[in-house]
Backbone bond lengths (Angstrom), bond angles and torsions (degrees), N, CA, C in turn:
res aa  C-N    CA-C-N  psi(-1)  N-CA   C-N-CA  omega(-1)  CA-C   N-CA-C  phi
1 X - - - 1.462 - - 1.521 109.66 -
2 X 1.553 111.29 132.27 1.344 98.28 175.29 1.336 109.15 -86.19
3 X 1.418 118.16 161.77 1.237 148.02 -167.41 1.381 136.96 -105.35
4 X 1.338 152.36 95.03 1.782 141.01 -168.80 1.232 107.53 -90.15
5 X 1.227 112.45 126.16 1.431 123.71 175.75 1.819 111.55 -70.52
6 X 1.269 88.42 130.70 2.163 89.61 171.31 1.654 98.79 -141.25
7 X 1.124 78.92 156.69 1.536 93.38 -172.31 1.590 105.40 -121.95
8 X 1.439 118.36 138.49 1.184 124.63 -176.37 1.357 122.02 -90.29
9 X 1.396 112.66 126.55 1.386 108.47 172.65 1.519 120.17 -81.77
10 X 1.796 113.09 125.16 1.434 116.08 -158.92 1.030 121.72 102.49
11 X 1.619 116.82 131.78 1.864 130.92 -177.45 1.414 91.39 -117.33
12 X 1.028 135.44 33.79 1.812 111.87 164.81 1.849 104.39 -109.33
13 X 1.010 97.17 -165.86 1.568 103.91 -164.05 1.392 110.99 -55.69
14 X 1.583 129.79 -56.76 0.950 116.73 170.75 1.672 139.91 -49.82
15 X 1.675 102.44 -36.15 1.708 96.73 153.94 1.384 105.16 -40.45
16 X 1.131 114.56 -82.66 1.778 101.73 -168.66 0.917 102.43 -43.52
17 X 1.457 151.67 -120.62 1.090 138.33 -166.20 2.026 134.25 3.70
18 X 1.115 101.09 -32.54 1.763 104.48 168.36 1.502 86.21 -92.66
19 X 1.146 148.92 -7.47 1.843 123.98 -175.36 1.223 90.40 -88.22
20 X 1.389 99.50 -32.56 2.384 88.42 179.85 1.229 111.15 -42.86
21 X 1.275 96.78 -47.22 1.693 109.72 -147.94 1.702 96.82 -71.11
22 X 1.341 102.91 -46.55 1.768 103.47 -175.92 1.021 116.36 -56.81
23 X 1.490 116.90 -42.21 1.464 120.68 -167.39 1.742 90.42 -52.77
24 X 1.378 136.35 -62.15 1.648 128.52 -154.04 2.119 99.03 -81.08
25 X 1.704 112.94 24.59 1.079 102.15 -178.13 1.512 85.20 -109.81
26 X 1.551 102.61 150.52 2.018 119.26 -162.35 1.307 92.93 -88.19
27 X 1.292 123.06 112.12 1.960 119.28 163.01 1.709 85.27 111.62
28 X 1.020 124.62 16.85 1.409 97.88 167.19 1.720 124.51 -141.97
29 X 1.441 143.93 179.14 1.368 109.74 174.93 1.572 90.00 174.60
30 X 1.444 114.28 119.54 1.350 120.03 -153.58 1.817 100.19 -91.92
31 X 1.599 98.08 132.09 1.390 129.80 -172.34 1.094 115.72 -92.06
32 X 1.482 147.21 -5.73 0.840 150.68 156.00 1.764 120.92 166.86
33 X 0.986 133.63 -140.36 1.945 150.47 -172.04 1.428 108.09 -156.93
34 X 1.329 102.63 142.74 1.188 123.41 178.38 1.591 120.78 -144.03
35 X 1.657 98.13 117.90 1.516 104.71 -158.71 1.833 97.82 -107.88
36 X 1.166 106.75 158.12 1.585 117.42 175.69 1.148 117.18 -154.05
37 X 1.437 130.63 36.21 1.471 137.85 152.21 1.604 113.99 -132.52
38 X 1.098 126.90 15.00 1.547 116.51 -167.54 1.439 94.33 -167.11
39 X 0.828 130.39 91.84 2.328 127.78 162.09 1.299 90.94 -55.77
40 X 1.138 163.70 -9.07 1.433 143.79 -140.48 1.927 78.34 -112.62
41 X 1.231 120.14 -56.86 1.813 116.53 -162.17 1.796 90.93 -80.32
42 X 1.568 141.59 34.72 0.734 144.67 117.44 1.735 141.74 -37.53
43 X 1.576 100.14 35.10 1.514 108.89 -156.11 1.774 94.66 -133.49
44 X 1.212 113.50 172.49 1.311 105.82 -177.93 1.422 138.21 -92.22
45 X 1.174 113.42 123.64 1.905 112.91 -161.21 1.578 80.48 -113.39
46 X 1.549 76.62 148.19 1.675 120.04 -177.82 1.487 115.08 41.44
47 X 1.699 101.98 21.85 1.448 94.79 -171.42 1.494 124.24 136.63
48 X 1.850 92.52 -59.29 1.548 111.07 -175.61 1.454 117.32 -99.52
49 X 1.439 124.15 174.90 1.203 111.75 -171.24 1.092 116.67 -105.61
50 X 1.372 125.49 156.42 1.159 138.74 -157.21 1.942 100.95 -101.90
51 X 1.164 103.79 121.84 1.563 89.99 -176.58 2.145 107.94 -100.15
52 X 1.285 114.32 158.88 1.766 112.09 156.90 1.673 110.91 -59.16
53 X 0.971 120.64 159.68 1.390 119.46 -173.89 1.616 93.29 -85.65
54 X 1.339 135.82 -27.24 1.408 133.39 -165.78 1.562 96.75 -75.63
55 X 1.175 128.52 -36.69 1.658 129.57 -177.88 1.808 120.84 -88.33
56 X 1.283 90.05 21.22 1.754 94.71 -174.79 1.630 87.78 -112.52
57 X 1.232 147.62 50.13 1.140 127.84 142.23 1.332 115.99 -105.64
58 X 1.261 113.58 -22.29 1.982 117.57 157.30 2.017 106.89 -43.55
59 X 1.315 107.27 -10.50 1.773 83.41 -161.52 1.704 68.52 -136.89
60 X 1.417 147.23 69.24 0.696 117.98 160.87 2.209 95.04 -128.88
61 X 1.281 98.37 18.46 1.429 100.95 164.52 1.181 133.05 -73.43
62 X 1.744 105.05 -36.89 1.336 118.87 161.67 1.185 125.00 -145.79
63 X 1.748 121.06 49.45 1.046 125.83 139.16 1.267 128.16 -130.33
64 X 2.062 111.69 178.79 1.763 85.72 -152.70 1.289 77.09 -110.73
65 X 1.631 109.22 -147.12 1.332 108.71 162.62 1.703 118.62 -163.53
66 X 1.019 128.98 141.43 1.613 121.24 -179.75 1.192 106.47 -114.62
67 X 1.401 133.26 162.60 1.597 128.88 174.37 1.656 96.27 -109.39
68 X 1.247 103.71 138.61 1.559 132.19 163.48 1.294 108.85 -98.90
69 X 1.157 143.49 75.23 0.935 165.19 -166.67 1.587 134.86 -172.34
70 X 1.559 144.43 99.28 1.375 132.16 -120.82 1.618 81.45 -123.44
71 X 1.480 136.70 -13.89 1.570 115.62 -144.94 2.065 88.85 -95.54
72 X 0.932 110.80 120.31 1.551 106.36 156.09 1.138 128.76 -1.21
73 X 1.506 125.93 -38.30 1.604 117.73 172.86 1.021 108.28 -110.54
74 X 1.732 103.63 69.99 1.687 107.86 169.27 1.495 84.28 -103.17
75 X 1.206 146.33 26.84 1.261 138.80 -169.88 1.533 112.32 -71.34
76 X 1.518 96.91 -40.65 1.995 124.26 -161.17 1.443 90.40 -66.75
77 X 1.452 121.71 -47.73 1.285 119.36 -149.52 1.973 102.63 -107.08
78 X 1.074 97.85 6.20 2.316 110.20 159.95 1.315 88.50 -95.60
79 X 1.424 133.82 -51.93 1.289 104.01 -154.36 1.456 108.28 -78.08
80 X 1.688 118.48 -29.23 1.628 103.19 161.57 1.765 132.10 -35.76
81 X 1.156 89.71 -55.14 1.702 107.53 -176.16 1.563 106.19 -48.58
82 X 1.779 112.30 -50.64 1.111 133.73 -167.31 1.715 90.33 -55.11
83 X 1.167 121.58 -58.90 1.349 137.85 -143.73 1.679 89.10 -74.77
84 X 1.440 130.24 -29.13 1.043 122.98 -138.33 1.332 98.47 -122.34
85 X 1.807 117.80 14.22 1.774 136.33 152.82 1.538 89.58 93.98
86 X 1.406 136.73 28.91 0.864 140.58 179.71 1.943 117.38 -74.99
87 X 1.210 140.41 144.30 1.852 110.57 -170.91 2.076 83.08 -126.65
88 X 1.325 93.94 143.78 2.079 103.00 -175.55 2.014 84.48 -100.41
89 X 1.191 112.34 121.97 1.132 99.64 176.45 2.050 98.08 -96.47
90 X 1.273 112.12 -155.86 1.447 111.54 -174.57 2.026 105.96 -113.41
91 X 0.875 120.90 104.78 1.609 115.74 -163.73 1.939 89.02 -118.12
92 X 1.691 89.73 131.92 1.287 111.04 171.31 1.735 109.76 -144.64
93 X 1.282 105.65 115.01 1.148 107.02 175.63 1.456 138.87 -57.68
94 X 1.306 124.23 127.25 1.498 121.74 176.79 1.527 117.74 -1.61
95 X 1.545 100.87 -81.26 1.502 103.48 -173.12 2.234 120.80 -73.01
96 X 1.610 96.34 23.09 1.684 69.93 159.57 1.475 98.33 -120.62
97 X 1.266 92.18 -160.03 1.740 93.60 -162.27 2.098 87.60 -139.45
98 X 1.379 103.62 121.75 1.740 115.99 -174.87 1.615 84.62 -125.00
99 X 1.280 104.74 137.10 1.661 112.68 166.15 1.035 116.74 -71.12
100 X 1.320 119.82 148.25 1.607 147.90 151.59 1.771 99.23 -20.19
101 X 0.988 115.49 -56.84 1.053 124.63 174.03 1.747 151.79 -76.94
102 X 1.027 101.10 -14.87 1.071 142.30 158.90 1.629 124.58 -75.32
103 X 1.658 99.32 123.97 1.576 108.28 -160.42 1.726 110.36 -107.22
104 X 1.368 105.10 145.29 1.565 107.08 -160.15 1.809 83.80 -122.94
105 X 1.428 109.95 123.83 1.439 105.66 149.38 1.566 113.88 -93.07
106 X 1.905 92.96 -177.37 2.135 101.81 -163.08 2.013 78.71 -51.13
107 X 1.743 84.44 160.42 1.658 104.04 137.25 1.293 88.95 87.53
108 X 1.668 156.88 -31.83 1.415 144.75 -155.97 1.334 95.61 -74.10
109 X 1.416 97.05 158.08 1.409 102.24 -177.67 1.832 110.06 -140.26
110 X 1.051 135.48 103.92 1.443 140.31 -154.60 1.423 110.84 -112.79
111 X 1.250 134.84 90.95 0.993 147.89 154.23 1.404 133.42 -28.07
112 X 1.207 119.37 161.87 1.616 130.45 -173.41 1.752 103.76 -64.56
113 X 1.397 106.51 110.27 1.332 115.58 154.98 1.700 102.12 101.40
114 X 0.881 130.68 -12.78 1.471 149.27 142.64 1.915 92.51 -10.70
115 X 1.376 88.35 128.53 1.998 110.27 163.06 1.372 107.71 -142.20
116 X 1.571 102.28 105.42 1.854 104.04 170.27 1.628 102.33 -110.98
117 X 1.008 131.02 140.44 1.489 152.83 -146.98 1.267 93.66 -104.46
118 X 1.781 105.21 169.31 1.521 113.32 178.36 1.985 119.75 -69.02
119 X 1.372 89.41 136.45 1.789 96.27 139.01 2.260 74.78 79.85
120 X 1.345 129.07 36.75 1.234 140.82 -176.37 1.275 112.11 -87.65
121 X 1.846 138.92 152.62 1.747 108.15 175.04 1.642 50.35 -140.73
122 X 1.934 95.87 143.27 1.155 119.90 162.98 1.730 99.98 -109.30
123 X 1.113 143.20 156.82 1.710 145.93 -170.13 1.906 84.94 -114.41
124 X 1.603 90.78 165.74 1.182 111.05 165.17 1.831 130.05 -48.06
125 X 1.273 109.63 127.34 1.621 120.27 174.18 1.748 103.36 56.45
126 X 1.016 90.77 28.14 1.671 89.18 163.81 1.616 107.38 -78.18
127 X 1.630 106.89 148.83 1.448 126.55 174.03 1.214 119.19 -112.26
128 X 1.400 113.43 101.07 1.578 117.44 -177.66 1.840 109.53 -99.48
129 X 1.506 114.90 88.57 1.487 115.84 -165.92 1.946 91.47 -63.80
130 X 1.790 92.56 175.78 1.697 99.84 176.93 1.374 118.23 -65.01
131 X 1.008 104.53 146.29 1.825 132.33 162.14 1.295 97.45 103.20
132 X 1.529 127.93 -33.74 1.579 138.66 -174.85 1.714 101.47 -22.70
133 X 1.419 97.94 119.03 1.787 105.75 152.86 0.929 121.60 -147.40
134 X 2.061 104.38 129.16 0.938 135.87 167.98 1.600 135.74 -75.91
135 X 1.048 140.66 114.95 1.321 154.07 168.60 1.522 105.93 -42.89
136 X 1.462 105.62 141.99 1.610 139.72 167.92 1.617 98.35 -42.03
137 X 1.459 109.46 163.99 1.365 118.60 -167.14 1.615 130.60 -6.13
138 X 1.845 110.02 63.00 1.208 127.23 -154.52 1.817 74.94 -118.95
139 X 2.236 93.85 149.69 0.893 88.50 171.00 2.028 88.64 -131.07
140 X 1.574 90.41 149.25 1.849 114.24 165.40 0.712 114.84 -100.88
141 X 1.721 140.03 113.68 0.968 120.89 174.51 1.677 111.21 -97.80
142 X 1.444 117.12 -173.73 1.606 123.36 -157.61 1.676 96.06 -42.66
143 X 1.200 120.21 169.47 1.668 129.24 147.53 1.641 103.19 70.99
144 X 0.578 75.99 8.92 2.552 68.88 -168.28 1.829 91.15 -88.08
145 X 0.947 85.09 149.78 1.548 123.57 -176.98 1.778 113.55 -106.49
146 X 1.145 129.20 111.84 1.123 107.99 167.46 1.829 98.69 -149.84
147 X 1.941 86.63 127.54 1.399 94.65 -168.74 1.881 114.72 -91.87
148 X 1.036 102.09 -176.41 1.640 124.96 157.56 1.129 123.08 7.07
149 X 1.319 137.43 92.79 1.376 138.69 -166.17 1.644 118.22 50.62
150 X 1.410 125.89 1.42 1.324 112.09 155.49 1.797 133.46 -31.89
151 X 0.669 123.73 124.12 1.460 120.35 170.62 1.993 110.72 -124.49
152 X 1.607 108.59 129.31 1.039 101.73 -138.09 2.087 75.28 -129.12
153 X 0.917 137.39 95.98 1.322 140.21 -162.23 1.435 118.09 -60.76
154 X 1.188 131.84 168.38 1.412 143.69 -172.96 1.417 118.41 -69.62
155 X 1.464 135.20 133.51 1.586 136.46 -160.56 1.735 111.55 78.55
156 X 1.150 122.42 -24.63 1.271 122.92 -166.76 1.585 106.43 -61.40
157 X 1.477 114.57 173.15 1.477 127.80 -172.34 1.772 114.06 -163.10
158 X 1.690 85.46 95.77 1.567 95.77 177.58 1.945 112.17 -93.43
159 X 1.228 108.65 120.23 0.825 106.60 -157.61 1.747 98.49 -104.41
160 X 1.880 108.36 159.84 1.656 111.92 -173.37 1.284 116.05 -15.23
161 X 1.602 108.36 129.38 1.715 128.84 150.14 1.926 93.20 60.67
162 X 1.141 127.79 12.44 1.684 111.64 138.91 1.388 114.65 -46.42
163 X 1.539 96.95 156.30 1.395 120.64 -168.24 1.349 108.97 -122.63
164 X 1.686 148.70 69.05 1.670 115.27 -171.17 1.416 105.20 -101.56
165 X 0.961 131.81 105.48 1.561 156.80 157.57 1.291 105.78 -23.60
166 X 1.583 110.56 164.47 1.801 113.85 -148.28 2.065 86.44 -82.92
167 X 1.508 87.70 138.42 1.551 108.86 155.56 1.741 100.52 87.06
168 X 1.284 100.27 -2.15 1.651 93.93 -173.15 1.596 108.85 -70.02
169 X 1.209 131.10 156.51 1.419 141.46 168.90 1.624 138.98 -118.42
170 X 0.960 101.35 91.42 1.496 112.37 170.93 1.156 137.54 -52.35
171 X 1.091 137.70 99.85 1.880 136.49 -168.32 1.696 101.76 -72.85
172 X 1.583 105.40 143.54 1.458 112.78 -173.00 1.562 96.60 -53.01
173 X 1.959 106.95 156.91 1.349 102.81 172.62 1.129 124.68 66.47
174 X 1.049 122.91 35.50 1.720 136.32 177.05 1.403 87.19 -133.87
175 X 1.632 82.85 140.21 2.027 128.13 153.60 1.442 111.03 -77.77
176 X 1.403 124.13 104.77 1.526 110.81 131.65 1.300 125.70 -93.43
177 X 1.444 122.08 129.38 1.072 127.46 -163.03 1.937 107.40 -91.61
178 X 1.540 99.14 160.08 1.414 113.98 -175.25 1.997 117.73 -41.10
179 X 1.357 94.32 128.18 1.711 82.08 -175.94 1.439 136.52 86.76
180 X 1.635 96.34 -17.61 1.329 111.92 -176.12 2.069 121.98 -65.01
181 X 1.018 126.96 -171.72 1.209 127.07 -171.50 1.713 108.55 -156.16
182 X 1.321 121.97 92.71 1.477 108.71 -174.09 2.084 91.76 -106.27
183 X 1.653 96.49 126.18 0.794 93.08 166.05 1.777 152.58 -50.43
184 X 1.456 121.10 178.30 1.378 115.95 158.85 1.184 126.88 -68.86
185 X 1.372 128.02 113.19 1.519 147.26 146.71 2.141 87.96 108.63
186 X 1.577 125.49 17.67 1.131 98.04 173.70 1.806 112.84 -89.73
187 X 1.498 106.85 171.57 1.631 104.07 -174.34 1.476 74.97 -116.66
188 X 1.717 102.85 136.15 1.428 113.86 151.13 1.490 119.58 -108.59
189 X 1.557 85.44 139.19 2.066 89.73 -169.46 1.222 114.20 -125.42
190 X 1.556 99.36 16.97 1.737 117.76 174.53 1.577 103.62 -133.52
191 X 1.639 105.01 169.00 1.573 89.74 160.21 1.501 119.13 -107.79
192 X 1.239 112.96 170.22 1.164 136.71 -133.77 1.577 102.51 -99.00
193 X 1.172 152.15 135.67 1.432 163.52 -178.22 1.672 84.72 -64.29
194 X 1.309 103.48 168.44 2.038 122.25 147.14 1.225 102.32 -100.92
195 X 1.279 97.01 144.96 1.577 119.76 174.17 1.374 110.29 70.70
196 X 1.503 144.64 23.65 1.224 135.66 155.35 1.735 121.89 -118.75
197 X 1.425 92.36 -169.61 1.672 88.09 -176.41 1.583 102.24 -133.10
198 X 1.319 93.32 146.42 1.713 96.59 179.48 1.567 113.41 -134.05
199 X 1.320 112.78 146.66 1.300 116.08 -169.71 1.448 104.81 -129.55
200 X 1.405 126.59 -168.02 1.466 131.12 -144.66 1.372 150.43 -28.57
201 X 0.925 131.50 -156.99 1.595 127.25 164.15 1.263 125.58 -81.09
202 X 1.358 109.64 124.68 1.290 137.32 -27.35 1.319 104.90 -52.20
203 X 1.827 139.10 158.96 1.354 147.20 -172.67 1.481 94.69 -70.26
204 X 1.580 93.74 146.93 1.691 85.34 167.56 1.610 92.43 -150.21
205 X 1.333 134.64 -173.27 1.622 136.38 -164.85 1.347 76.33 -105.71
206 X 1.288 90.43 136.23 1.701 110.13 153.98 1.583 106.25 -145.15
207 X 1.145 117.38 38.34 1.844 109.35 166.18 1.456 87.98 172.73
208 X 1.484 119.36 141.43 1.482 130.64 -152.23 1.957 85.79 -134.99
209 X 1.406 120.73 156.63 1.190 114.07 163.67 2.081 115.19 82.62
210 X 1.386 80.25 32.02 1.707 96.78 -166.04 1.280 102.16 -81.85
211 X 1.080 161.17 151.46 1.286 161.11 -155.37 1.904 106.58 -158.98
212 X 1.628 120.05 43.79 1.364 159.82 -162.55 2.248 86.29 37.56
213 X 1.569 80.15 -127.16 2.037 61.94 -161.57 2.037 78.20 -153.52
């Protein structure tokens, strides 16, 4: 089978960690890293080389690229890539299961064991880590993060560069708003402000002026 090379944006653990995952994805097979805060971690991980983000427009004819990178302001460093003729294709791993129905923009990235439900719009460069499940006619919008056993229920609407942290729970028909941060293991049974953070059962704000995480 032939193969497209992408290159990951990010040298910390989780890059490695998404090359695992790619390597067992069919048609694909990661070409190297690409760093843009430090020339010094310009060295070779897992093997391959790590390129400057200013010298990746020579390989941006035929390669793609995904960001490894989970915190909300991976925004600065897509729009480099973007800028730099780079293409985010849509990567979902073997073992989750995304409906027929259900719409993937460029750049998402869907992890091992992942369940997104019918009639779903995921937005651009969203991060759906493993076990994550998403609810039926739920909308993601661009940039959101949602980690580790989250389950985020059906009708709901997470809106730009939210953050909901592993195991947290969302009640169907809830707003999270832009920027926001719902903690680990809280259930929200209201919706959610922009720009704050909420923690336990039931979630409640405890820090205003959140700027996602």
């Amino acid at each position: 089978m032939t193969t497209k090379p992408i290159l990951i944006l990010g040298t910390y653990m989780l890059a490695e960690e998404m090359a695992d995952l790619i390597s067992e994805m069919p048609g694909w097979r990661v070409a190297g890293f690409v760093e843009n805060l430090d020339r010094a971690r310009c060295r070779p991980l897992l093997g391959l080389p790590v390129h400057w983000i200013d010298d990746v427009k020579e390989l941006a004819h035929d390669h793609f690229a995904i960001c490894g990178i989970s915190t909300t302001h991976r925004v600065a460093f897509i729009e480099q890539a973007l800028a730099a003729g780079l293409r985010f294709p849509r990567l979902v791993h073997p073992t989750a299961r995304v409906s027929s129905t259900t719409t993937l923009d460029e750049g998402v990235f869907i992890s091992g064991g992942v369940q997104v439900a019918a009639h779903t719009n995921i937005g651009k460069h969203v991060f759906v880590n493993r076990g994550a499940l998403i609810g039926h006619h739920t909308t993601i919008e661009d940039y959101v993060t949602i980690q580790p056993g989250a389950n985020v229920a059906g009708a709901c609407h997470v809106e730009r560069c939210a953050w909901i942290s592993m195991s947290a729970v969302v009640l169907d028909r809830k707003r999270i708003g832009c920027h926001s941060i719902v903690g680990a293991g809280a259930v929200v049974t209201l919706d959610v402000p922009s720009h704050v953070q909420v923690v336990g059962v039931p979630a409640r704000v405890i820090k205003e002026n959140v700027a996602g995480k």
